[in-house]
C-alpha positions as CSV (number, residue, x, y, z in Angstrom):
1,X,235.3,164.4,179.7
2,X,233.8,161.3,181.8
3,X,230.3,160.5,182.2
4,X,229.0,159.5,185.8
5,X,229.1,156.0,184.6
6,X,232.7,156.2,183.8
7,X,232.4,156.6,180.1
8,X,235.3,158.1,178.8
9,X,233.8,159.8,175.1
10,X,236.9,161.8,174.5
11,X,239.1,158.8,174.7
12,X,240.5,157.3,171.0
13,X,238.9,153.9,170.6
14,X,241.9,151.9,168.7
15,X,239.9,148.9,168.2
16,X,237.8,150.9,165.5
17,X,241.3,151.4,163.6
18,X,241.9,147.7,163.4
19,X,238.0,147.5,162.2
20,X,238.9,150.1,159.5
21,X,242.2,148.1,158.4
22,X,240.1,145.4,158.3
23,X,237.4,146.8,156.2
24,X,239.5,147.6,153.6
25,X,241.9,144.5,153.3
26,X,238.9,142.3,152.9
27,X,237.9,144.6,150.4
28,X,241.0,145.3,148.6
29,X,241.4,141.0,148.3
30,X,237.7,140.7,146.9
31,X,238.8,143.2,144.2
32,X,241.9,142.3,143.3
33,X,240.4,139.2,142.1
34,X,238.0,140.4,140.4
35,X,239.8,143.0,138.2
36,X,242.6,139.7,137.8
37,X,240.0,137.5,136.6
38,X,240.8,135.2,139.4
39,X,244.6,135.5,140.3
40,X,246.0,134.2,141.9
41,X,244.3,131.0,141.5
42,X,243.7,130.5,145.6
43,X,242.3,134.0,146.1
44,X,238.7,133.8,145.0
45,X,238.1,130.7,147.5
46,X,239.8,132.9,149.9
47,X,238.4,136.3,149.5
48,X,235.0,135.5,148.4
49,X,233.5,137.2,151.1
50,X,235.2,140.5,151.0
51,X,232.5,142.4,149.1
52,X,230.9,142.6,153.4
53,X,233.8,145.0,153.8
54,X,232.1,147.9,152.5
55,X,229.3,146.8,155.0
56,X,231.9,147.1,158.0
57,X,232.5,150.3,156.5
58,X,228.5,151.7,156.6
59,X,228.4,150.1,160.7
60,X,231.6,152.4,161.1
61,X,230.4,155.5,159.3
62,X,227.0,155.3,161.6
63,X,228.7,154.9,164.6
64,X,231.5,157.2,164.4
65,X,229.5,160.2,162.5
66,X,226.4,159.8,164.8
67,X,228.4,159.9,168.1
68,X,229.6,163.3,167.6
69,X,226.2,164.5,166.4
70,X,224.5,162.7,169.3
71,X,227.1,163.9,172.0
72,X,226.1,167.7,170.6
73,X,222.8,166.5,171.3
74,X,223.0,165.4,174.6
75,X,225.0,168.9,175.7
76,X,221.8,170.4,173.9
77,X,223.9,172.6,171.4
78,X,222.5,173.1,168.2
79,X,223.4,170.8,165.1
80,X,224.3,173.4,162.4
81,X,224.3,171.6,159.2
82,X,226.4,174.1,157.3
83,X,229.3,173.4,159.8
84,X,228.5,169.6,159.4
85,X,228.6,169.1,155.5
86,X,231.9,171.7,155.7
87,X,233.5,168.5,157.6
88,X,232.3,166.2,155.7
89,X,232.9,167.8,151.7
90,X,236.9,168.7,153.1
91,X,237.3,164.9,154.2
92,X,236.1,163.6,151.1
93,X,235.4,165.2,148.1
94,X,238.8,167.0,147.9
95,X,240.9,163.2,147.4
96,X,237.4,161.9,145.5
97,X,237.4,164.8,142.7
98,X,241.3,163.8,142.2
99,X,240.3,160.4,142.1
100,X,237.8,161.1,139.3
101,X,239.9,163.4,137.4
102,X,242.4,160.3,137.1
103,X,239.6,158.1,135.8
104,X,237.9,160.3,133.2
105,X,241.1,162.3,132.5
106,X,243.6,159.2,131.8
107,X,241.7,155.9,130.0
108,X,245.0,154.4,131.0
109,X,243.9,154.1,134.4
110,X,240.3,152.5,134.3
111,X,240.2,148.9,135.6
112,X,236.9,148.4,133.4
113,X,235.6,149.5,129.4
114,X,233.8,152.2,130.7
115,X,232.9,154.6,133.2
116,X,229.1,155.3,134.1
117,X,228.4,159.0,133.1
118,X,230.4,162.2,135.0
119,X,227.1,164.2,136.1
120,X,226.4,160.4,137.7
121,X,229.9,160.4,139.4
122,X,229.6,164.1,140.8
123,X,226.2,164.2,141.8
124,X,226.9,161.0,144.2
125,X,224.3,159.2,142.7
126,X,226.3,156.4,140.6
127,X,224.3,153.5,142.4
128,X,220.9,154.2,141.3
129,X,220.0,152.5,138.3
130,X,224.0,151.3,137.9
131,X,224.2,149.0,134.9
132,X,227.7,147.2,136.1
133,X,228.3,144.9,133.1
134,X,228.0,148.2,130.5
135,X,229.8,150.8,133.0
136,X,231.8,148.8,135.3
137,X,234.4,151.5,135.5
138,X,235.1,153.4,139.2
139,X,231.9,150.9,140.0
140,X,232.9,150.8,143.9
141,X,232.1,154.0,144.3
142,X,228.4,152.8,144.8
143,X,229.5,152.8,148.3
144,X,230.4,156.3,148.5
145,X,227.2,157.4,147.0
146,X,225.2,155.3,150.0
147,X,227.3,157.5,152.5
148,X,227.0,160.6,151.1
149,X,223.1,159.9,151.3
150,X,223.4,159.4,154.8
151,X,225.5,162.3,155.1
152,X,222.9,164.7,153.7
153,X,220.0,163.4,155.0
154,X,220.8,162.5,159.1
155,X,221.8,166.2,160.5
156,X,218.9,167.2,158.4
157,X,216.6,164.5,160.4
158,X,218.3,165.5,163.5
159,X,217.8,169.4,163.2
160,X,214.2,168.7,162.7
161,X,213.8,166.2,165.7
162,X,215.7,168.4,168.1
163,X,213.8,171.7,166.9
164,X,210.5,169.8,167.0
165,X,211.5,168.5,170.1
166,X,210.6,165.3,169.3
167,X,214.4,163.6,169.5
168,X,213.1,161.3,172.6
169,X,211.3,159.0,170.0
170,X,213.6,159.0,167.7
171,X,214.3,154.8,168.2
172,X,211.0,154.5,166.5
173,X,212.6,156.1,162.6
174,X,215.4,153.6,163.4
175,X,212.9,150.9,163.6
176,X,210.5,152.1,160.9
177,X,213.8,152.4,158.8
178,X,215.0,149.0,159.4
179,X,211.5,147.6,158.4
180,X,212.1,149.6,155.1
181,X,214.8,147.6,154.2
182,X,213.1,144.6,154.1
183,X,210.0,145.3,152.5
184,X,212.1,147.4,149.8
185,X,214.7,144.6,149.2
186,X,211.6,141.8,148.8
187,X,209.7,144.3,146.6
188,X,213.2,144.8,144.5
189,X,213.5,140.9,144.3
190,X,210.1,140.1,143.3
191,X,209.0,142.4,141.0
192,X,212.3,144.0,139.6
193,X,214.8,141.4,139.4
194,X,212.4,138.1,139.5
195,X,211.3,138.8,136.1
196,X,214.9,139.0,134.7
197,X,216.2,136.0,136.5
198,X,216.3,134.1,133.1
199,X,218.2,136.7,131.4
200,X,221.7,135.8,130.8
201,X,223.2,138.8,132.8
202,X,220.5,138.6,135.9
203,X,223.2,138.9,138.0
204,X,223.6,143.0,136.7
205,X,220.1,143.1,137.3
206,X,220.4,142.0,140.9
207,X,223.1,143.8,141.8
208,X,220.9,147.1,139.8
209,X,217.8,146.8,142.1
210,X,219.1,144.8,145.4
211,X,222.6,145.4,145.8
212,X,223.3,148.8,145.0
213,X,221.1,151.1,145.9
214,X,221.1,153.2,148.9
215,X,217.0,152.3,149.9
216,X,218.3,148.6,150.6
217,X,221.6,149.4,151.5
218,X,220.7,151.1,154.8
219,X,221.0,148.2,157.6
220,X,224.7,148.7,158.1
221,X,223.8,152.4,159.0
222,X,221.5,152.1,161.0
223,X,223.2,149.4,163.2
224,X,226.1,152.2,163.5
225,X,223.6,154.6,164.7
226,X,221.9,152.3,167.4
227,X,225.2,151.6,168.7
228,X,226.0,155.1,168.6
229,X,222.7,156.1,170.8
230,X,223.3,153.6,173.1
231,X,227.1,154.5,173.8
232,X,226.1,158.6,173.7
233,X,222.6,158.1,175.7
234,X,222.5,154.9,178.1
235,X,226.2,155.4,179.5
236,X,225.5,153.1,182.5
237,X,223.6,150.3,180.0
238,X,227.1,150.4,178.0
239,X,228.9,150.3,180.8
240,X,227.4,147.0,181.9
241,X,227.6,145.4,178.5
242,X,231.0,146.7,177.9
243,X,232.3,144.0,180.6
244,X,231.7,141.1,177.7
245,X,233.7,142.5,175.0
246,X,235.5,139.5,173.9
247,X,232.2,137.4,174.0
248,X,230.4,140.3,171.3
249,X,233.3,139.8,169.2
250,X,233.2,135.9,169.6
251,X,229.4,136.4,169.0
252,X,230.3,138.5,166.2
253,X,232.4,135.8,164.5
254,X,229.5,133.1,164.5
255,X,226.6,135.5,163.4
256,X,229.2,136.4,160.6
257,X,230.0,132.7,159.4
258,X,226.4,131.7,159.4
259,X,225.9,134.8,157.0
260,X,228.8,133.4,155.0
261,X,226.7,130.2,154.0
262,X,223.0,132.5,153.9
263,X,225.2,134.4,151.6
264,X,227.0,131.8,149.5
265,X,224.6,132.9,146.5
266,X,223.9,136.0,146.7
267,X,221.3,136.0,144.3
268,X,218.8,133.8,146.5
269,X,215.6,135.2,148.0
270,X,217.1,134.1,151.8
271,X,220.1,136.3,151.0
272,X,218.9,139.3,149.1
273,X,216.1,139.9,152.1
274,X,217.8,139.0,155.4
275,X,221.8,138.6,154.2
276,X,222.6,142.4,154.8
277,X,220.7,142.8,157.9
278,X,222.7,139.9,159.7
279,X,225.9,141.1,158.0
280,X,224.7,144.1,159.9
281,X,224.1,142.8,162.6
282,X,227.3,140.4,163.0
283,X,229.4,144.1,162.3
284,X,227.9,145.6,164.7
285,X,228.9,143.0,168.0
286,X,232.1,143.2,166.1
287,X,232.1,147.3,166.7
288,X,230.5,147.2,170.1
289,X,233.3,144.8,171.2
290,X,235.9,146.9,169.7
291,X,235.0,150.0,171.8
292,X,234.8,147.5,174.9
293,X,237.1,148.0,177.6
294,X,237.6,144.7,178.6
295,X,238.5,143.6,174.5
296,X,241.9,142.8,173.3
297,X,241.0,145.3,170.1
298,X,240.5,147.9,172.5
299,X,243.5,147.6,174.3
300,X,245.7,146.9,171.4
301,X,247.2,149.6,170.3
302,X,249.1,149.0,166.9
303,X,251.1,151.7,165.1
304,X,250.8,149.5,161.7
305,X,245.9,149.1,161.4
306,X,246.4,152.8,162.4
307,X,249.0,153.2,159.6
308,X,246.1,151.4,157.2
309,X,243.3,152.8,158.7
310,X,244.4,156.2,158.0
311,X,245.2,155.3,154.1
312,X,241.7,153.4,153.6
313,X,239.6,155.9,152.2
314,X,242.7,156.3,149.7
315,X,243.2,153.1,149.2
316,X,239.4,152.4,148.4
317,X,239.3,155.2,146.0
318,X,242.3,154.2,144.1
319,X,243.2,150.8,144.7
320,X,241.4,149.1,141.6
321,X,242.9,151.7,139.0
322,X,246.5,151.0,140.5
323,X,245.9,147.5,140.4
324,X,245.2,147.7,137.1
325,X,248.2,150.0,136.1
326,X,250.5,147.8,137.9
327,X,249.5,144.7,136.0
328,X,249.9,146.8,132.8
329,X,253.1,148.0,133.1
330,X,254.5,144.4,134.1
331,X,252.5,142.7,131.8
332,X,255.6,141.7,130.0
333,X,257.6,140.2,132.8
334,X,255.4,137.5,133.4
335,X,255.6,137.7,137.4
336,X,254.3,135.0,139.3
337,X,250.9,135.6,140.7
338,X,251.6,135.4,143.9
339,X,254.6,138.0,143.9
340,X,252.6,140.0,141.3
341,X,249.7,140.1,144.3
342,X,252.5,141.6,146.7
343,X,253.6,143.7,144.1
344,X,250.5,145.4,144.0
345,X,250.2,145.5,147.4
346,X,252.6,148.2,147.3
347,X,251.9,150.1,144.7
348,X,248.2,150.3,145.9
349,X,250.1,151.6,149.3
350,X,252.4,153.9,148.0
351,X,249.5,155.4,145.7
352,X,247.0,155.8,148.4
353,X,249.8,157.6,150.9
354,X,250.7,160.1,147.9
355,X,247.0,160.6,147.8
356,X,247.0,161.1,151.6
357,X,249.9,163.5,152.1
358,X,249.3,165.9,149.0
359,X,245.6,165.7,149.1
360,X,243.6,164.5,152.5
361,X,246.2,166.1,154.7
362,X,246.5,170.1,153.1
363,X,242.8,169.7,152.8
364,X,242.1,168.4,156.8
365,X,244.2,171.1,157.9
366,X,242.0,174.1,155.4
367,X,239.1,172.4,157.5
368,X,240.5,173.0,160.9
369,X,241.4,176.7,160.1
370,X,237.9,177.3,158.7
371,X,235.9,176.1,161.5
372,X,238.3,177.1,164.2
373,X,236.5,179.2,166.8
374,X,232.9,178.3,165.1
375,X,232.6,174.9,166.2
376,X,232.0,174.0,170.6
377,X,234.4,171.1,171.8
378,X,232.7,167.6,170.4
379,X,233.3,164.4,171.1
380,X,236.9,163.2,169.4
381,X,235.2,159.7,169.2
382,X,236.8,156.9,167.4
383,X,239.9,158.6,165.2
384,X,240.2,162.5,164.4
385,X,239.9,161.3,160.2
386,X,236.1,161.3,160.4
């Protein structure tokens, strides 16, 4: 289907594929390091910055989740939650539940000492209160929990402004939310985390009350959802800005390197307050120029990011355990860092694609056949894995 403005919302947007491949290389570098302890040596200078992947990640969860609901919207069908979380639980939780049955079932396979408690793990609520130097284990699953939030509570927000028919204002909660996250996030730094800055392990403490949790964690979100309103509800406003999609992704670049240097320490009031709403921010020209016509991620259409971007959820769940394992088990072959790094590579690969054709794939297919016939044709925005 093609709007009057020439918006084609059926079409597969590629460019958020690349985004996605993206997302999760950054991350998967900013890891390795860390469960290496810093090999190889070049890496850390390198990859410093990854830990913004899992923001990429919240700007492309807003977007691509919000623009089916909002498309419903605008067609004025009604959101039915129960048809909503049946999506959402068969994409995820199948792959996750085998993910944590690895962790708790084989100690063999935790990266860290010890893993935060299981009610924690299967309640998706991990990132409140996480104590990262004590229960370190499975610990990037903070990032899951922050999604699942938003999972829960949006088509519940949405019923409830479409029932109440009060949907037309609904910019101002996206404002209203945004200014949350600042006056939680300074709150957090000055009265939770300002009087443990002396402590030798502040830097748990920070990443406890700041980092973490899903109340400061919502900017990348929300950007996703604003770009998502404006693509769904001013086609003709998109399709005038859609014309400079190199320039948002140039724009993009320079809001993300000045974030870079806000962000160098994380730990400083300038970053903790205003570092995730730029890194927000910078994402989200990065996603609006992706979905661009006029782009080169848009047009490029590349067999290998879709390859990745299909395996990232898999990859994120696993790749820390199997980097782990792999290091293990050639622990006494003293391999070179670098090819030990490639080596790794592959195994975190081959791990995630096992996880993908046994697991994610029976399980999207037990979706399709439940909902078949219940569920009006939706907008197939972005890529059919959401």
């Amino acid at each position: 289907m093609t709007t009057k403005s020439g918006l084609d919302i059926h079409r597969k947007l590629y460019g958020l594929d690349h985004l996605r491949a993206l997302a999760i290389i950054v991350v998967f570098f900013y890891h390795y390091f860390i469960v290496t302890r810093g090999q190889p040596k070049w890496l850390p200078d390198v990859a410093s910055f990854g830990w913004t992947g899992v923001d990429l990640f919240f700007v492309l969860s807003g977007f691509l989740i919000s623009s089916q609901i909002f498309y419903q919207i605008k067609q004025e069908q009604p959101i039915s939650f129960k048809i909503f979380f049946i999506k959402r639980f068969f994409r995820i939780v199948p792959a996750f539940l085998v993910t944590v049955g690895l962790y708790f079932c084989f100690p063999f396979f935790r990266e860290r000492e010890a893993l935060p408690p299981l009610w924690k793990v299967l309640t998706f609520t991990q990132n409140l209160g996480l104590d990262v130097k004590n229960f370190g284990t499975f610990s990037h699953a903070w990032s899951l929990c922050v999604e699942e939030h938003f999972y829960l509570f949006f088509p519940i927000v949405l019923i409830f402004l479409q029932r109440s028919k009060l949907f037309v204002k609904s910019y101002w909660l996206l404002i209203v939310l945004f200014l949350f996250g600042f006056v939680i996030r300074l709150y957090c730094y000055n009265y939770l985390y300002l009087p443990k800055i002396e402590d030798d392990y502040s830097w748990m403490y920070w990443h406890k009350y700041i980092y973490y949790p899903t109340y400061s964690r919502l900017d990348g979100l929300l950007v996703g959802v604003s770009l998502a309103g404006i693509y769904v509800f001013l086609p003709k406003f998109y399709t005038k800005i859609s014309q400079y999609g190199n320039q948002f992704i140039l724009l993009s670049l320079c809001i993300l390197i000045g974030a870079h240097f806000l962000c160098e320490d994380q730990q400083t009031f300038i970053a903790s307050i205003f570092g995730f709403p730029l890194i927000a921010l910078g994402f989200g020209f990065i996603v609006l120029g992706s979905i661009s016509p006029t782009s080169f991620l848009y047009r490029w259409n590349s067999k290998t990011t879709t390859f990745i971007a299909n395996l990232s959820f898999a990859i994120y769940l696993t790749h820390k355990g199997i980097i782990h394992v792999t290091h293990k088990l050639l622990d006494q072959f003293k391999i070179e860092s670098n090819i030990m790094l490639i080596i790794c590579i592959i195994t975190c690969i081959l791990a995630a694609y096992l996880l993908h054709l046994i697991i994610e794939k029976p399980f999207m297919k037990l979706r399709s056949i439940i909902i078949k016939g219940k569920l009006k044709p939706t907008a197939n925005i972005g890529t059919s894995s959401r």
